[in-house]
N, C-alpha and C positions, 0 to 999 in steps of 0.2 A: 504493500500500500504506500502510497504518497507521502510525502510531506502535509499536501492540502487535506489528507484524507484522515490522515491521525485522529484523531479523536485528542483535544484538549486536557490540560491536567489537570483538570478540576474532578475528581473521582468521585463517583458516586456509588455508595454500596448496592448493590442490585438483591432484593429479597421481595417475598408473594408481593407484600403490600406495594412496592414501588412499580411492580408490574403489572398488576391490577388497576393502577393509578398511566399506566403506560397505555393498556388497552385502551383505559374509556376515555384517556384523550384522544386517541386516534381516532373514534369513530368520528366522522365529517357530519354528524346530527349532533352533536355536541359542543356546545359555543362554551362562552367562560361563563354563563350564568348557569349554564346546568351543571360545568365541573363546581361550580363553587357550590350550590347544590348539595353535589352530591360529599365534597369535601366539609361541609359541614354537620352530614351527617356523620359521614362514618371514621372523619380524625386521618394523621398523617397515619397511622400504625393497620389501618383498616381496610387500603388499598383494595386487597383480596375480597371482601365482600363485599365493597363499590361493582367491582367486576363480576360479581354473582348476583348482583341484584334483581329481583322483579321484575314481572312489567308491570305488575299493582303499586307495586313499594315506588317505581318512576313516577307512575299518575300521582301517586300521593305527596310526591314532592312536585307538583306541578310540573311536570312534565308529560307532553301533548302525545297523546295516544299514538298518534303516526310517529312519532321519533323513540317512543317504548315499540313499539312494536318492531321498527327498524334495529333497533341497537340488538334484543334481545335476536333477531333471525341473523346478522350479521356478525353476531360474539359466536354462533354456533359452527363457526368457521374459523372461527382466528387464534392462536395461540400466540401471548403475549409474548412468549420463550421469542417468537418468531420476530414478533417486531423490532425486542431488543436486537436481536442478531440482523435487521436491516439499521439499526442505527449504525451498530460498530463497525457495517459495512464501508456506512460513507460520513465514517469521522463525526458521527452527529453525538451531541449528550441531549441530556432529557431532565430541567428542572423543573421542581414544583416549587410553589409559593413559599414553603417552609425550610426549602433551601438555602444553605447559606451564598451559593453562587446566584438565588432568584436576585438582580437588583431591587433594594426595599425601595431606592424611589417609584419605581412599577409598581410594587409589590401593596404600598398605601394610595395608590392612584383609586378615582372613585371606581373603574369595574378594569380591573386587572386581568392577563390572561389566566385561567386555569391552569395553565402549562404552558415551557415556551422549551424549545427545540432550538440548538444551540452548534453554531459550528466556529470555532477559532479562539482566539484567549479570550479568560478570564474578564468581567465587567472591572477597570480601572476605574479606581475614585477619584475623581478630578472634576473641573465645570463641564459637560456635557450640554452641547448646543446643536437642536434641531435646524438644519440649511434646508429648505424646498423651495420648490416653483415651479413655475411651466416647463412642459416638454419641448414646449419650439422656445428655446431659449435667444434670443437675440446678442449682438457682436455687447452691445453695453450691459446684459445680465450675463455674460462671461467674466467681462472684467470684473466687474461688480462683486461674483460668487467668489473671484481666484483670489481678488484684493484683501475683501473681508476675511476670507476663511482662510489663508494665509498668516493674515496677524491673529485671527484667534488661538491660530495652533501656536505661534508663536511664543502665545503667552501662557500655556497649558493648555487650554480646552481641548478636547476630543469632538467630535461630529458624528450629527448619528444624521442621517437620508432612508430614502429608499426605493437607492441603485435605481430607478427611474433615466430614461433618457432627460437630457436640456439639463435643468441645472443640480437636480439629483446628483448623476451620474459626476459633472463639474465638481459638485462638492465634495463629494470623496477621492476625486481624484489631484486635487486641489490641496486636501488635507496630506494625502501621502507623499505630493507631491513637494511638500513643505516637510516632511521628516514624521509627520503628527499621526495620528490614534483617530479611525472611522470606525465606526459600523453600519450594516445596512439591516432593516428592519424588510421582508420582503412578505408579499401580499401570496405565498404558494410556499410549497414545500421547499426543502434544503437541499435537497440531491441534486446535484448536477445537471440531471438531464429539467428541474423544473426551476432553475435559477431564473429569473424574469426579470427585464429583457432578455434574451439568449444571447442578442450582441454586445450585451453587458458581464458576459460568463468569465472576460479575462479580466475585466475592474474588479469583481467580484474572488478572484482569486488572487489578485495583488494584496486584494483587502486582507485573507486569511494571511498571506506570505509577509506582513504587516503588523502584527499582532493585531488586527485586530477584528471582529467578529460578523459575522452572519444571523439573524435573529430570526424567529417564525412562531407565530403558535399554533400554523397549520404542520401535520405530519408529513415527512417524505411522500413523493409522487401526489402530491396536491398540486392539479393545477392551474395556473392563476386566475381565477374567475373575478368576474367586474366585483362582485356582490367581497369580494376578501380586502377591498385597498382602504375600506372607511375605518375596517378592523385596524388593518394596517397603521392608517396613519393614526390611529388611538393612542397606539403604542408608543410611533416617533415622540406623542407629542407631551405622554405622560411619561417617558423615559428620560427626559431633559428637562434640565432649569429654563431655556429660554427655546424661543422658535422664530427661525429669521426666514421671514418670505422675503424671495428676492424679484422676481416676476411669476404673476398670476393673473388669470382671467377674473371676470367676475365669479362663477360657477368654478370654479377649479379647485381639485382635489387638495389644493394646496391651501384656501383659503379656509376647508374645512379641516384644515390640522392646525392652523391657529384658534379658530375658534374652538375646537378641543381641546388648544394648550387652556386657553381663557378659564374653558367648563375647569380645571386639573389646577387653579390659580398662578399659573406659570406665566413669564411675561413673553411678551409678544413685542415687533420687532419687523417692522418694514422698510424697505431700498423701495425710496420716490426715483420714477421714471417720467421717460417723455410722456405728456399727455396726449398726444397721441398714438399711443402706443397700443393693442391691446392688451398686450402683456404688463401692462402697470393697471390695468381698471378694478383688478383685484387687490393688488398693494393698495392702492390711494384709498380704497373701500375702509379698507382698515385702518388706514389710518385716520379716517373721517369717523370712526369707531369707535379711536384712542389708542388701535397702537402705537407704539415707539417708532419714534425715526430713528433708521439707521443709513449711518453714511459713513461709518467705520467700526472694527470691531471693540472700538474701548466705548464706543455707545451701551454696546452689548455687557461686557463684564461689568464697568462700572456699576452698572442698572443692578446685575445680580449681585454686586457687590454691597451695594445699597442697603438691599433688604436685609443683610443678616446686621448692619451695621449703624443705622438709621432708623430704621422703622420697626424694631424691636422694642414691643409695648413695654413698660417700666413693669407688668405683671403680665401673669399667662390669661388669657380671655377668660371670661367663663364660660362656661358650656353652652348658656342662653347666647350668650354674645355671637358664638359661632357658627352656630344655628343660626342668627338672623342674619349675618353675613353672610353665609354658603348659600341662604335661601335670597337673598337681595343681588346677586351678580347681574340681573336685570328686575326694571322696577317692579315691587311688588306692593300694593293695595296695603294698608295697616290690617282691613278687615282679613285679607289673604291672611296674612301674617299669624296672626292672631288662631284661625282655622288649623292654618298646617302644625302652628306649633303645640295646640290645646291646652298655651296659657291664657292664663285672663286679660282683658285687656288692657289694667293701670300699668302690669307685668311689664306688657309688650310696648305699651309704649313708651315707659321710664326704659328700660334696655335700650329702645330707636334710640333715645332722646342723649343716654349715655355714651353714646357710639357716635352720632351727629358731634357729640361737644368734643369728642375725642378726634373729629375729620376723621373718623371710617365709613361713615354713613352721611349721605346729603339727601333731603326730600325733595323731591324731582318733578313733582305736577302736588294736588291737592291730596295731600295723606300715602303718598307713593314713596319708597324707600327705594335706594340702589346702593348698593357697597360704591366707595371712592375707590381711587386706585389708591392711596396710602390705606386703605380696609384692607384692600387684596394682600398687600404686601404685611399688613399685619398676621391676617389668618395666615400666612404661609410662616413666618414667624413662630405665632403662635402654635401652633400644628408643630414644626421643628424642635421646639421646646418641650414641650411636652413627650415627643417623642426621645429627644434624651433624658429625659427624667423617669420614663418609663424602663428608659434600656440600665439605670444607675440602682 
């Protein structure tokens, strides 16, 4: 076997349960809402009866008649022994959430994968910055991607894409091209023959010969269907601190991984172009939105450097606090508010009113709340603290 085909050192012990947890990601009627599911039934240690499960025991986890009926006729074929031995075929590992190779920033995203399939080093800790944009990249979204992403690697960051032609493809070659740490996040399986684009198969192998990785939480021989790239760019856009569009259309796949970074509170990050461009109608969109201008990459760090160092509330939120800010990232009604949260209302609106004096909250029409963007960079804050005090 290869070099590219190695399998990574990241070792993972192989016993019933992790290959019961192997199976039933593999089936292709199973998304992350049903591994999570099912992983919350039956714990890391329980793999093996995930994989023996019902088709009553699936309906009773809400899971749709048609995809219990599917899993259960298609387990009656498959032995898990078998899939492990296609991973090791082509260099692939196989994490779960519980892993310690899972990235935890994925891992606390609001719907993380179930599993993710993995080929080339280990997730480095470092700033990690999502680069996208159109396919039909233009001569000034060239410069544009090679300038920025150049000095971000410069300055540590890594880059995550995905391997997409136009500026995808730029940015990870951009990244390597500068000495620096990519990976690509792709919308189909990891094996060789379903690497997508195929004329992207040798950037894709620089990238392993690189240290750095290949990502999927579909299984080998998946291949690349329209309906897999919104999964996709979930991933890019909750796998990274920031997400820099460099040209997009209005409608472009691209536009909907920032606004997913947005939904994951991570900041956002646009290159203005010609206005007559198409390929800027989706940037400028954004930025009429509120994302950041970017016109070099210390736009970028400083911004993420910002949050942990500026906008770190003098206390950790309270739990009401975070709650109405996760529910206000667009305006919400007091009366909403009040509904989703099933507190009372003096409750709900002395919190608004605590938040407003703190600038994380601004009322936006008559009784309409919206998180600020010093809000966003609080909860994310907040959220980070808390999570070191969890792990102490």
């Amino acid at each position: 076997m290869s070099d590219l085909n190695k399998a990574s050192n990241l070792k993972t012990e192989w016993d019933d349960s992790r290959l019961g947890w192997l199976g039933c990601a593999w089936c292709d009627k199973f998304g992350p809402k049903t591994l999570q599911k099912l992983q919350a039934k039956f714990g890391e240690k329980n793999g093996a009866s995930a994989w023996r499960i019902s088709n009553k025991e699936l309906t009773d986890l809400g899971i749709t008649q048609a995809a219990a009926d599917y899993f259960c006729q298609w387990r009656a074929d498959i032995r898990p022994e078998d899939l492990k031995l296609k991973l090791a075929s082509g260099g692939i590992d196989f994490f779960l959430p519980w892993d310690e190779q899972f990235p935890k920033i994925l891992k606390n995203s609001s719907c993380p994968p179930g599993a993710l399939f993995w080929r080339g080093a280990p997730w480095n800790p470092r700033p990690w910055i999502a680069v996208v944009g159109t396919r039909k990249m233009s001569a000034y979204g060239q410069k544009s991607t090679q300038a920025i992403v150049h000095d971000l690697v410069d300055m540590g960051a890594g880059i995550v894409s995905g391997l997409a032609l136009g500026i995808d493809a730029c940015a990870h070659q951009a990244a390597l091209d500068a000495g620096g740490l990519t990976a690509a996040v792709l919308g189909s399986g990891l094996d060789d023959r379903n690497i997508y684009p195929a004329s992207n198969k040798n950037l894709a192998d620089r990238i392993l010969l690189s240290q750095g990785a290949l990502i999927s939480e579909f299984p080998p021989a998946t291949k690349p269907f329209r309906g897999h790239f919104p999964q996709r760019n979930r991933i890019i856009a909750a796998l990274t601190q920031a997400t820099l569009v460099v040209e997009a259309g209005e409608q472009s796949g691209s536009v909907l991984t920032a606004k997913l970074a947005l939904d994951e509170n991570r900041e956002v990050f646009a290159v203005p172009g010609p206005i007559n461009n198409p390929g800027s109608f989706g940037t400028h969109e954004l930025l009429k939105q509120g994302a950041q201008i970017c016109t070099c990459a210390q736009d970028i760090l400083r911004e993420i450097k910002n949050i942990t160092e500026q906008a770190v509330p003098s206390r950790l939120l309270t739990q009401e606090e975070r709650r109405i800010l996760d529910l206000c990232r667009t305006p919400v009604h007091i009366d909403e508010l009040i509904r989703l949260l099933n507190y009372s209302p003096a409750a709900t609106a002395a919190t608004c009113t605590s938040l407003e004096m703190m600038d994380a909250l601004q009322e936006t029409d008559n009784q309409c709340w919206q998180m600020t963007n010093k809000g966003r960079k609080m909860l994310i804050s907040s959220q980070n603290q808390a999570d070191t005090f969890d792990s102490i």
